[in-house]
C-alpha positions, 0 to 999 in steps of 0.5 A: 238425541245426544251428541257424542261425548268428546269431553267429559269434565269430572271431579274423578280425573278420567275425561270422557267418562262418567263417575259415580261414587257415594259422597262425590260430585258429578259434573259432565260435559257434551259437546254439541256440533249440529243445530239439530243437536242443540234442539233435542237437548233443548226439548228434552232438557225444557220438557218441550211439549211436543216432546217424550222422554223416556226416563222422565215420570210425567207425574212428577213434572211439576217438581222440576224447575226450569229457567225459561221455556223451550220456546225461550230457550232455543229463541235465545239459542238462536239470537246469541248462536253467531251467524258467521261461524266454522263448519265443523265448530262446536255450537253448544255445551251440555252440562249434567251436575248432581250428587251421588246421594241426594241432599238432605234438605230441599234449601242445600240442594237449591243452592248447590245447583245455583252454584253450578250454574254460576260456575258454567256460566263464569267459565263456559260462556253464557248459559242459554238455559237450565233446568233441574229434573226431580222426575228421573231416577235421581235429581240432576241439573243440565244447563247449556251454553254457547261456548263463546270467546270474544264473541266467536265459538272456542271451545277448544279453549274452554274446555280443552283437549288436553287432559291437564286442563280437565284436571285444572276444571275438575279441581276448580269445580271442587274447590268452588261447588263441591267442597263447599257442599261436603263433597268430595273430589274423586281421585285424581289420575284414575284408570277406572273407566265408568259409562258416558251419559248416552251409554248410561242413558242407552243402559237406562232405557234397555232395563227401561224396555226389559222391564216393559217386555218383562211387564207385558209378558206377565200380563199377557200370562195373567190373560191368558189365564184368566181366559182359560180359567172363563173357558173352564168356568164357561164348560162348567156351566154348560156341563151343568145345564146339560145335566139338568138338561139330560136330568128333565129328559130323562125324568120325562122318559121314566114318567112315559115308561111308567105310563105304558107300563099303566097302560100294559098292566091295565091290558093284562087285566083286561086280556086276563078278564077276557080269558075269564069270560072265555072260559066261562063262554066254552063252559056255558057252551058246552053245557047248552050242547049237552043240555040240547042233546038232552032235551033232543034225547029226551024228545026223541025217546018219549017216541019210542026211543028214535026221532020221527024226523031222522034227518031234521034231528040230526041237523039240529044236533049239527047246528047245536054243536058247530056253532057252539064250538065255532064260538069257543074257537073264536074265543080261544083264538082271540085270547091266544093273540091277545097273550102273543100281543101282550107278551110282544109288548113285553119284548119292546124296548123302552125307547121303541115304547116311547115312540110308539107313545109319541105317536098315539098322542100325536094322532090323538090315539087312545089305544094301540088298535086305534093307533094300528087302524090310523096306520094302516089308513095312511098305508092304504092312502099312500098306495092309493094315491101312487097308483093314481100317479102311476096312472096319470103318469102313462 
């Protein structure tokens, strides 16, 4: 965008570079040797539309003051610009002016940069166009002009190559604008070297762009942190609802194993009532035995103290006492395998339970030998059918 600074005219003495101090002027120079350098100044000094600046703050646009357009301005560029000129001859002049510290009041500060404007165009050739920037870090004017002299390109002769003619211009624009404001002129013959307007603006935008990187940096940090902070947020959540989750299962479970246990402590009472019942039936079995021993006893003695009938006699008492004890046998043996049933019950985990639950409700079982019948159905079928189908196989 900028052309290289060959001359820089200051109130300091140094040409070439730029000088800032507090209470002293500022007034710099750029030469500007292609068309091309003319109308990037032109777009970034006009604030052309198709045109972003990178110190400029859009949202105070409307503060600056401009001269014309960017349109007029590199219109009438173009129509004082000679047609017939040198190759190499410098086509256009920059000016920067400002102050190191900002005017008190707006009325000072308009006329301060008026001033400037009549000095570049009294000595400088005619100025094409100016404007003043209050939308960059400090406030500035910047004008071009076309470096004529008897209607051909010097600016040579206007701004010189020689260091005493700098110093005659520097003096000059303190005697003319800067003393009268209350400026002072730097000091003359100065070693000090100080960055030109590209190298200060180069400096600008790399602080411009650390600040940016800096910026996108925290931000990315911020999301990156917010992000783990929903991840975690998000795992909570879900660690929650699995809790409940496990907390219903559970809940479910205990109120199963509550059930069988029911169910187990109604079996017990069940089998203890039957063993009850079976001691009693032996008892009850044992004193009809004995009480047709009796009776048989007692028949067989009124005739003369031996049975009539020997063999029938003693088939009866065969009869009497086999199927007496054929029934406490029965008894005895269905008691002991419901205590080896029950004590197997016992032995199973509550998980094996819960299975065994599961599917005397899926097959609409009420009790386990119901639910033993159902299985061993279903085994019989399976063989049934494996048989048919090793049958049709061959």
């Amino acid at each position: 965008m900028w052309s290289e600074f060959h001359n820089s005219l200051e109130l300091s003495g140094a040409p070439a570079y730029t000088y800032f101090m507090a209470n002293y002027a500022i007034f710099r120079a750029a030469k500007l040797k292609t068309h091309g350098d003319a109308t990037n100044i032109l777009k970034e000094q006009m604030r052309a539309e198709d045109y972003e600046s990178k110190r400029a703050d859009p949202s105070l646009s409307d503060r600056n003051t401009m001269s014309a357009t960017y349109d007029e301005a590199i219109k009438k560029f173009d129509e004082l610009l000679p047609k017939k000129r040198r190759k190499n001859a410098v086509i256009g002049l920059n000016f920067v002016v400002s102050a190191s510290q900002e005017f008190e009041d707006s009325q000072t500060e308009k006329e301060f940069y008026e001033d400037a404007v009549k000095f570049i165009g009294e000595n400088f050739g005619e100025v094409v166009a100016w404007a003043i920037h209050r939308d960059e870090t400090s406030t500035h004017l910047q004008a071009v002009s076309i470096p004529l002299v008897d209607g051909k390109l010097n600016a040579r002769k206007l701004i010189g190559g020689d260091k005493h003619r700098m110093e005659q211009i520097q003096t000059a624009f303190y005697e003319e604008v800067g003393k009268k404001y209350g400026l002072e002129r730097g000091q003359e013959k100065s070693q000090a070297t100080h960055k030109t307007v590209e190298e200060k603006h180069r400096a600008e935008e790399a602080e411009i762009q650390k600040k940016r990187e800096q910026a996108e940096a925290e931000l990315q940090k911020a999301k990156k942190m917010s992000a783990d902070a929903f991840i975690k947020s998000a795992e909570l959540i879900s660690a929650k609802y699995k809790m409940a989750e496990d907390k219903n299962a559970l809940d479910k479970r205990k109120e199963a194993l509550e059930s069988l246990e029911t169910k187990l402590n109604d079996k017990e009472l069940e089998i203890n009532e039957k063993g009850r019942k079976v001691t009693g039936w032996v008892n009850h079995a044992k004193e009809n035995s004995l009480e047709i021993l009796h009776e048989v006893e007692k028949s067989e003695k009124n005739r003369f103290y031996f049975p009539a009938k020997p063999f029938e006699f003693f088939q009866k008492v065969k009869a009497c006492v086999t199927g007496a004890w054929a029934l406490v046998k029965g008894l005895t043996d269905e008691n002991e395998n419901l205590k080896t049933r029950l004590k197997s019950w016992r032995s199973l985990s509550p998980s094996k339970l819960e299975e065994i639950a599961g599917k005397m409700k899926a097959h609409g079982c009420e009790n386990y030998e119901q639910l033993e019948e159902y299985e061993n159905n279903q085994k019989r079928e399976a063989k049934k059918q494996k048989s048919k189908e090793q049958i049709q196989g061959r």
